[in-house]
N, CA, C and O atoms as CSV, one atom per row, in Angstrom:
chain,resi,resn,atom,element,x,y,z
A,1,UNK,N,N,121.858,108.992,68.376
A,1,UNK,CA,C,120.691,109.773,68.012
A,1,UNK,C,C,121.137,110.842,67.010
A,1,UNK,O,O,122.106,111.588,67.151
A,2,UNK,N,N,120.355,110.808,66.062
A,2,UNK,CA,C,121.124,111.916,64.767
A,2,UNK,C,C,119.525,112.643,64.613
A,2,UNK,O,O,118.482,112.028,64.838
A,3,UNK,N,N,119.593,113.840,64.252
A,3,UNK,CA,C,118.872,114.982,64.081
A,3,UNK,C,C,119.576,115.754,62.972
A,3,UNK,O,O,120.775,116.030,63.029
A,4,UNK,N,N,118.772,116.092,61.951
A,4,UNK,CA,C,118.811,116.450,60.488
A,4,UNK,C,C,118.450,117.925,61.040
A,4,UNK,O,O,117.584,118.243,61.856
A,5,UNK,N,N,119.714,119.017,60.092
A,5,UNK,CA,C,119.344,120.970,60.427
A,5,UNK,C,C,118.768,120.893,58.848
A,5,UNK,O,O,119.205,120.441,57.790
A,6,UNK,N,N,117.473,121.626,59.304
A,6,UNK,CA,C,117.311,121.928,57.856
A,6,UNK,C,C,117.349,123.385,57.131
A,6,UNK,O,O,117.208,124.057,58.153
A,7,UNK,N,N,117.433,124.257,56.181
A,7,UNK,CA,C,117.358,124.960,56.054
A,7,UNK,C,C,118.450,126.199,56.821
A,7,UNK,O,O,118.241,127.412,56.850
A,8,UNK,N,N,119.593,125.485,57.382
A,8,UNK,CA,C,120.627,126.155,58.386
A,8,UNK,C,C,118.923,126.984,59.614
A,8,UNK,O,O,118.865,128.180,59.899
A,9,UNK,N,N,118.127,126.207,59.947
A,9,UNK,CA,C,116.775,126.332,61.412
A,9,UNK,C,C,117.150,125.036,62.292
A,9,UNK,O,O,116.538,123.975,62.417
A,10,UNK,N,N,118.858,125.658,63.093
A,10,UNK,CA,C,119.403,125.071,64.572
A,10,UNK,C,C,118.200,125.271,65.799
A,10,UNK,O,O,117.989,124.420,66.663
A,11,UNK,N,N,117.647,126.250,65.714
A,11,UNK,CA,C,116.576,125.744,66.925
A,11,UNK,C,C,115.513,125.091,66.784
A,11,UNK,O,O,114.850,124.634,67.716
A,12,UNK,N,N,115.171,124.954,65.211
A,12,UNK,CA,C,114.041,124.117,65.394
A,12,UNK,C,C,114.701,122.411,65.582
A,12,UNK,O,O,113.984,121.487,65.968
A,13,UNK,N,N,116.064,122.255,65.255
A,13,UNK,CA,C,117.026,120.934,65.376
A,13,UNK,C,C,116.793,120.951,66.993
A,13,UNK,O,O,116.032,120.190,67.591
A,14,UNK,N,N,117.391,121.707,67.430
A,14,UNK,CA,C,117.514,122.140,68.694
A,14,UNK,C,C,116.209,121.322,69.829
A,14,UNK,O,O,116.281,120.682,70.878
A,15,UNK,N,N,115.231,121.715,69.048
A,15,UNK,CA,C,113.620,121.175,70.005
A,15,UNK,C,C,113.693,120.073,69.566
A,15,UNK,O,O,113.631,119.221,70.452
A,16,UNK,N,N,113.808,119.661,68.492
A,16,UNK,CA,C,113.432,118.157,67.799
A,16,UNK,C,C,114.513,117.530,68.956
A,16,UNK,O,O,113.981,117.108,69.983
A,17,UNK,N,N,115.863,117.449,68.866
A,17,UNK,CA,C,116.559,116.850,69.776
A,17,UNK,C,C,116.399,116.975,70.982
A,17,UNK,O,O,117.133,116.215,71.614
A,18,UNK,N,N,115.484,117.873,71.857
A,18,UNK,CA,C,115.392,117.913,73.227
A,18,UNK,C,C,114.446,116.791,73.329
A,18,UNK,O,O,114.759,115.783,73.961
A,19,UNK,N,N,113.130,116.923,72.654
A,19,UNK,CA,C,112.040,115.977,72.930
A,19,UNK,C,C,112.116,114.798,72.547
A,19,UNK,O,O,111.175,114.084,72.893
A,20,UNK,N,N,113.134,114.207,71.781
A,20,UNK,CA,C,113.539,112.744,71.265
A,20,UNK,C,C,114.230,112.505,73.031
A,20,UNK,O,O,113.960,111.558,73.770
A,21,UNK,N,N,115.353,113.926,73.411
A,21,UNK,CA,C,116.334,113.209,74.477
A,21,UNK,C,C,115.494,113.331,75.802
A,21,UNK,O,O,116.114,112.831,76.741
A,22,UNK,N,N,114.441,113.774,76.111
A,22,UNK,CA,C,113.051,113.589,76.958
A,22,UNK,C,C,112.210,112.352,76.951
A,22,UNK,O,O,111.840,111.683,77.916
A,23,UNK,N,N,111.857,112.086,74.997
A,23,UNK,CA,C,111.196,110.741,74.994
A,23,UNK,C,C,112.205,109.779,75.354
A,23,UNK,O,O,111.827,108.878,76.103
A,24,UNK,N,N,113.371,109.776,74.994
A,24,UNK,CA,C,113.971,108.270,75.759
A,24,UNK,C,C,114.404,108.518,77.303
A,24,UNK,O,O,115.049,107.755,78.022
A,25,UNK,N,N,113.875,109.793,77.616
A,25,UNK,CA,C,114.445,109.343,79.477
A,25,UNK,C,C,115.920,109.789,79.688
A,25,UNK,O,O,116.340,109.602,80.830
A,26,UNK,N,N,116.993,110.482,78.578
A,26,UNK,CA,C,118.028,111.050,79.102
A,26,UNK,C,C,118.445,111.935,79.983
A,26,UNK,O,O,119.496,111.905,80.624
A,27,UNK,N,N,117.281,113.029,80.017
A,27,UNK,CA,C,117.295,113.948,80.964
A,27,UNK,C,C,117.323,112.810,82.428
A,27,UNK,O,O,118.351,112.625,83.080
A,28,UNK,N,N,116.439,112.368,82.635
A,28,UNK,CA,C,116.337,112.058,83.867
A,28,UNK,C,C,117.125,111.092,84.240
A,28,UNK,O,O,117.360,110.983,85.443
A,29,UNK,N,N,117.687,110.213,83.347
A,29,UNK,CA,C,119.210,109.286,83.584
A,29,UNK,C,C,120.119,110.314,84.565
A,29,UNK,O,O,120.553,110.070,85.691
A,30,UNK,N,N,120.280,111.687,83.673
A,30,UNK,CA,C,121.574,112.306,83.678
A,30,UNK,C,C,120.954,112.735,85.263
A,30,UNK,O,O,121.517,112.295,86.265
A,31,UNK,N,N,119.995,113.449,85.343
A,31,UNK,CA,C,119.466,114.001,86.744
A,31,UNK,C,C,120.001,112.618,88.234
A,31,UNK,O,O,120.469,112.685,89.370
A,32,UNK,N,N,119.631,111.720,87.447
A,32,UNK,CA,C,119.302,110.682,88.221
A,32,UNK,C,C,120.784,110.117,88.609
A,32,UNK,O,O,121.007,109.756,89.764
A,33,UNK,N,N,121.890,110.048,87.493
A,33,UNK,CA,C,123.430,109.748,87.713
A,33,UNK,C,C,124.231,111.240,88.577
A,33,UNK,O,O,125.452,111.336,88.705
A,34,UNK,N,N,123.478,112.028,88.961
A,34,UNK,CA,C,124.617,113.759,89.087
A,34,UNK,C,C,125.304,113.052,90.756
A,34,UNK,O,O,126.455,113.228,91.158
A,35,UNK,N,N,124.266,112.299,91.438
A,35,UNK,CA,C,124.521,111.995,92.804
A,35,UNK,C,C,124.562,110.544,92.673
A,35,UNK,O,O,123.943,109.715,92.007
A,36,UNK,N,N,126.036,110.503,94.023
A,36,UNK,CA,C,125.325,108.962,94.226
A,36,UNK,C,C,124.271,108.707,94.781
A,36,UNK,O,O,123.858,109.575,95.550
A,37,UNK,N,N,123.455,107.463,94.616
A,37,UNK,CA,C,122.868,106.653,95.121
A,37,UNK,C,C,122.516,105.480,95.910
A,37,UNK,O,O,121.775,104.634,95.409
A,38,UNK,N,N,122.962,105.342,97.070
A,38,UNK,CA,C,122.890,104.318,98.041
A,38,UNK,C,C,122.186,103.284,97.767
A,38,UNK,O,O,121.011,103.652,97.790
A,39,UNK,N,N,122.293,101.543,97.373
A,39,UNK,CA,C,121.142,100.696,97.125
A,39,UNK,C,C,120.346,100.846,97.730
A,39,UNK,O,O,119.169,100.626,97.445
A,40,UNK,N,N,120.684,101.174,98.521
A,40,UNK,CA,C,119.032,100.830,99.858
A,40,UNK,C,C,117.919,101.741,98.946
A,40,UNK,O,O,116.870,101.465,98.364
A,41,UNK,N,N,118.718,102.974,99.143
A,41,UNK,CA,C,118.017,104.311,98.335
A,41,UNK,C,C,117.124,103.775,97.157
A,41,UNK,O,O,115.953,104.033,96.879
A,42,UNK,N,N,118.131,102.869,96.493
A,42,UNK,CA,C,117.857,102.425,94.782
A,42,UNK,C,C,116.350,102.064,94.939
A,42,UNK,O,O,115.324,102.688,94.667
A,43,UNK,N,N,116.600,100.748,95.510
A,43,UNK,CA,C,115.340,99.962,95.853
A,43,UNK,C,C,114.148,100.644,96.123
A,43,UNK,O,O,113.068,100.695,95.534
A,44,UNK,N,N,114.640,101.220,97.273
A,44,UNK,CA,C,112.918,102.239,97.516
A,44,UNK,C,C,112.360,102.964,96.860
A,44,UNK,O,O,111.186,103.309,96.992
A,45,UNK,N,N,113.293,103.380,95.868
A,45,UNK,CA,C,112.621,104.573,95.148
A,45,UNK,C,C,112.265,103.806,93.529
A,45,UNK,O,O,111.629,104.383,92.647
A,46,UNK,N,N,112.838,102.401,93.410
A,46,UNK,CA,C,112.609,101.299,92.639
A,46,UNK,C,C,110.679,101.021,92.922
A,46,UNK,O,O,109.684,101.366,92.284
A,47,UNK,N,N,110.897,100.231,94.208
A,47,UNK,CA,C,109.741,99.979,94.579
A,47,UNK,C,C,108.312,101.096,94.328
A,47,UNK,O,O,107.329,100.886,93.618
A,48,UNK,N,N,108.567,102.104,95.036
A,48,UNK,CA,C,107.788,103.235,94.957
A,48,UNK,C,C,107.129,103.409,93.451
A,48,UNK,O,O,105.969,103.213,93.088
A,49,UNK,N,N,108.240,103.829,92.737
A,49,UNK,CA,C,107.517,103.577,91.209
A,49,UNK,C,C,106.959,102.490,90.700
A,49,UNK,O,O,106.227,102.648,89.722
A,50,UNK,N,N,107.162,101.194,91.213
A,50,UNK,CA,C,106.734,99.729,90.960
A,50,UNK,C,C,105.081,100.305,91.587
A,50,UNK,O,O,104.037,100.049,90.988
A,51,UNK,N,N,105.135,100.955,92.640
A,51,UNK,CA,C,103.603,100.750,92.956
A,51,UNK,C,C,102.922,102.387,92.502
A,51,UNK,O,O,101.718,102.594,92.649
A,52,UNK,N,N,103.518,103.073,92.152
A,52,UNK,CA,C,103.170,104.211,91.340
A,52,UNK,C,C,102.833,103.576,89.613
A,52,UNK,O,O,102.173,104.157,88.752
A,53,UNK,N,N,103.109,103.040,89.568
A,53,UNK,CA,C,102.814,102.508,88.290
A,53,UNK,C,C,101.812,101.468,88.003
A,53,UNK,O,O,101.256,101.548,86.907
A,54,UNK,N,N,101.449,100.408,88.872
A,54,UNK,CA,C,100.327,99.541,89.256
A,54,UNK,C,C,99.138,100.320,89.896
A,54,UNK,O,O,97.977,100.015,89.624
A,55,UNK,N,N,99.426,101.243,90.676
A,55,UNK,CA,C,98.111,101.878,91.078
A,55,UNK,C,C,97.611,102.723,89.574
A,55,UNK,O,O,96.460,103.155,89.521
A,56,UNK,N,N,98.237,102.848,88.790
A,56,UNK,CA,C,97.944,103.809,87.606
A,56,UNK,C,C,97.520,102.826,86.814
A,56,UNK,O,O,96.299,102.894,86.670
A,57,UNK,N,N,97.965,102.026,86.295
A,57,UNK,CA,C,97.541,100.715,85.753
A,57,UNK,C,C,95.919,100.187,86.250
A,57,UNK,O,O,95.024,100.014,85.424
A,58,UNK,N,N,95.765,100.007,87.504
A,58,UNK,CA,C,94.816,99.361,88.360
A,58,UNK,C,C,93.501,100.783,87.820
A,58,UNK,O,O,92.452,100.613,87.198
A,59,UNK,N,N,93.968,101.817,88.239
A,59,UNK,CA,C,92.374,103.142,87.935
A,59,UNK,C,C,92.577,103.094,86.504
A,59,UNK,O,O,91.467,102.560,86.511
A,60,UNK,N,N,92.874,103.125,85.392
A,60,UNK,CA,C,93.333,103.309,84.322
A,60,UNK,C,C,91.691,102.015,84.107
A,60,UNK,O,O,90.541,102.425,83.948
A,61,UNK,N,N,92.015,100.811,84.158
A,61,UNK,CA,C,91.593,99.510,83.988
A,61,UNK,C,C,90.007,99.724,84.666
A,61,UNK,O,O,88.948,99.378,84.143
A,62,UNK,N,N,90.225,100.501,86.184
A,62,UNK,CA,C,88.748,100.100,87.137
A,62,UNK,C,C,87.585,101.760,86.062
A,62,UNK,O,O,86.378,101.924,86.239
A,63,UNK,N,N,88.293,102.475,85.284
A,63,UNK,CA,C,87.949,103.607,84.254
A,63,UNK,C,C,87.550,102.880,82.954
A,63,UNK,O,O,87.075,103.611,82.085
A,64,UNK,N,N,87.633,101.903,82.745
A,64,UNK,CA,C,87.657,101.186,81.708
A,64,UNK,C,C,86.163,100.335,81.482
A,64,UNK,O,O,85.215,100.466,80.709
A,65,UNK,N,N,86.578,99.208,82.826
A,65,UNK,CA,C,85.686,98.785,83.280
A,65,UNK,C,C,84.199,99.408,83.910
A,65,UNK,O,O,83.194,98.795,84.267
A,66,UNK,N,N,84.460,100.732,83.893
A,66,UNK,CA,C,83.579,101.270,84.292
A,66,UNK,C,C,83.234,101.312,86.168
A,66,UNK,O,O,82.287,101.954,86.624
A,67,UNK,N,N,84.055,100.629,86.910
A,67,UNK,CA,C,84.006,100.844,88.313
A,67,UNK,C,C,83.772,101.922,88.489
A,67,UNK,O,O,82.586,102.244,88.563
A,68,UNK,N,N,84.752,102.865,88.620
A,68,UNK,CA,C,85.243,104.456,88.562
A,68,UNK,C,C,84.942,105.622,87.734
A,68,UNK,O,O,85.882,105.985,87.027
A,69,UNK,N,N,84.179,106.098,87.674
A,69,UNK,CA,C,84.540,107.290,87.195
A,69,UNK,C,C,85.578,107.932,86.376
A,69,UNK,O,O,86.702,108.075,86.857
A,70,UNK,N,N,85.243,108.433,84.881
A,70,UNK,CA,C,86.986,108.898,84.728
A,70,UNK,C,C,87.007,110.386,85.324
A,70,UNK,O,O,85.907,110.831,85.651
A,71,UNK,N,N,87.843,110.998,85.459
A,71,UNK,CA,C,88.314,112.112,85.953
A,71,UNK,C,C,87.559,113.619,85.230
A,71,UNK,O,O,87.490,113.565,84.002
A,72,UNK,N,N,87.186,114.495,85.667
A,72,UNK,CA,C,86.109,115.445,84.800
A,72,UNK,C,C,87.073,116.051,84.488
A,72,UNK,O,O,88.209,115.972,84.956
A,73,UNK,N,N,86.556,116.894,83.423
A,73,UNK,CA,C,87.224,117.693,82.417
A,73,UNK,C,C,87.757,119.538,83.337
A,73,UNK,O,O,87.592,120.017,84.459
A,74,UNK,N,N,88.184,119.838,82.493
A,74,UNK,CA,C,88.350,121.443,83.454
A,74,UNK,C,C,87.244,122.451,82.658
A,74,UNK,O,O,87.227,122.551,81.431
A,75,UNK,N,N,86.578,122.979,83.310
A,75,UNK,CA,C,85.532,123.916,82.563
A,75,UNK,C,C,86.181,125.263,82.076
A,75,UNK,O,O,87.373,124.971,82.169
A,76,UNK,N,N,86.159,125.938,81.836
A,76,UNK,CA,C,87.005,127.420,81.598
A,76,UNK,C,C,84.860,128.284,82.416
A,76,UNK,O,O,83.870,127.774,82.940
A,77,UNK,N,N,85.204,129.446,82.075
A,77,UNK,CA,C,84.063,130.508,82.624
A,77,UNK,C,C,82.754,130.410,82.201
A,77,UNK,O,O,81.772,130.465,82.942
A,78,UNK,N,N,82.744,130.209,80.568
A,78,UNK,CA,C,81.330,129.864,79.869
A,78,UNK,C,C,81.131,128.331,80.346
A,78,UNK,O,O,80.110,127.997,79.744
A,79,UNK,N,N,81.449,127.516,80.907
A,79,UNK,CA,C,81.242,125.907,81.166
A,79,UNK,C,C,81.546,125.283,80.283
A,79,UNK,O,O,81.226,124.094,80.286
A,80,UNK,N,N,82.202,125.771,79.301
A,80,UNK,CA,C,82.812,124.935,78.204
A,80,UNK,C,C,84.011,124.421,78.508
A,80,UNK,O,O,84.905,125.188,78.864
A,81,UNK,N,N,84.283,122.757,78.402
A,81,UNK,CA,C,85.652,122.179,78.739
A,81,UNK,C,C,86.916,122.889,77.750
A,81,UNK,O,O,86.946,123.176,76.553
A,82,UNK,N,N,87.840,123.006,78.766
A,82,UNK,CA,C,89.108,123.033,78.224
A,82,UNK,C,C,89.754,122.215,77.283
A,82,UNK,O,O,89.953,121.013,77.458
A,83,UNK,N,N,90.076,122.839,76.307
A,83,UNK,CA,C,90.852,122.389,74.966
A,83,UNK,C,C,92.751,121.498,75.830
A,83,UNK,O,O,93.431,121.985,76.733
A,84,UNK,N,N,92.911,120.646,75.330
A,84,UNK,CA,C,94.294,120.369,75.596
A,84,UNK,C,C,95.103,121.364,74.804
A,84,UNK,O,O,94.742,121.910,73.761
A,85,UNK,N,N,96.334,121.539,75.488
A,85,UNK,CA,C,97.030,122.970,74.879
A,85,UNK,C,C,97.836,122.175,74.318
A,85,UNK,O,O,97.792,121.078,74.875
A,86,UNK,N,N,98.846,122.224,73.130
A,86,UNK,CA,C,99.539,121.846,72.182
A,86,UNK,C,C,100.368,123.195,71.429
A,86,UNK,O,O,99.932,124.105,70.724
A,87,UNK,N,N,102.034,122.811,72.019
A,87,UNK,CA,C,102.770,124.098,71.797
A,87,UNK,C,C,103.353,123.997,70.236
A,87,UNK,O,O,104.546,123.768,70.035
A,88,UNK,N,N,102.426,124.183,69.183
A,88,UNK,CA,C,103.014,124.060,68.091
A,88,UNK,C,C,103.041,125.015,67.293
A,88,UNK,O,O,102.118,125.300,66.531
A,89,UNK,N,N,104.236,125.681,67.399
A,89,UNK,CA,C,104.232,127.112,67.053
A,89,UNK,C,C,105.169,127.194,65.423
A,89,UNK,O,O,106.398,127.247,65.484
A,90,UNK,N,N,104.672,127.196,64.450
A,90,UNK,CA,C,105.383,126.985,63.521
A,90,UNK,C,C,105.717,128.570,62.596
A,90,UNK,O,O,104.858,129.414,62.338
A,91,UNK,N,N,106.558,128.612,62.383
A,91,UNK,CA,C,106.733,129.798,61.656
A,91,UNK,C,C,106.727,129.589,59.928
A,91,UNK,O,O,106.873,130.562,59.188
């Protein structure tokens, strides 16, 4: 993984490389390698996400289809929905 400094701006390198090593899942490799892990352990917590991930799949689809309901928005005080927050702080 290579990350370009531009302008000698190391922290803005700095974020760019955290959220690339977040989008591929390194953090949580490394979290995930600090201890061992017992197979038995492996499996279950294998499985678990196997069905954490199909049940998300399954409402995702029955939201689609229209079965379900999608999920309501968050109101703030005037009843106006909440904006998604987006930390893009550029100088």
């Amino acid at each position: 993984m290579r990350v370009f400094v531009r302008d000698n701006n190391v922290d803005q390198a700095l974020r760019v490389l955290k959220k690339r090593m977040q989008r591929e899942g390194i953090f949580r490799e490394l979290k995930k390698r600090r201890f061992y892990e017992k197979p038995s352990e492996q499996t279950a917590r294998e499985k678990g996400e196997a069905v954490r991930r199909a049940r998300k799949m399954a409402r995702k689809a029955a939201i689609r289809e229209g079965i379900i309901a999608p999920p309501r928005k968050k109101l703030d005080a005037n009843g106006k929905p909440i904006a998604a927050r987006r930390h893009t702080t550029r100088a």
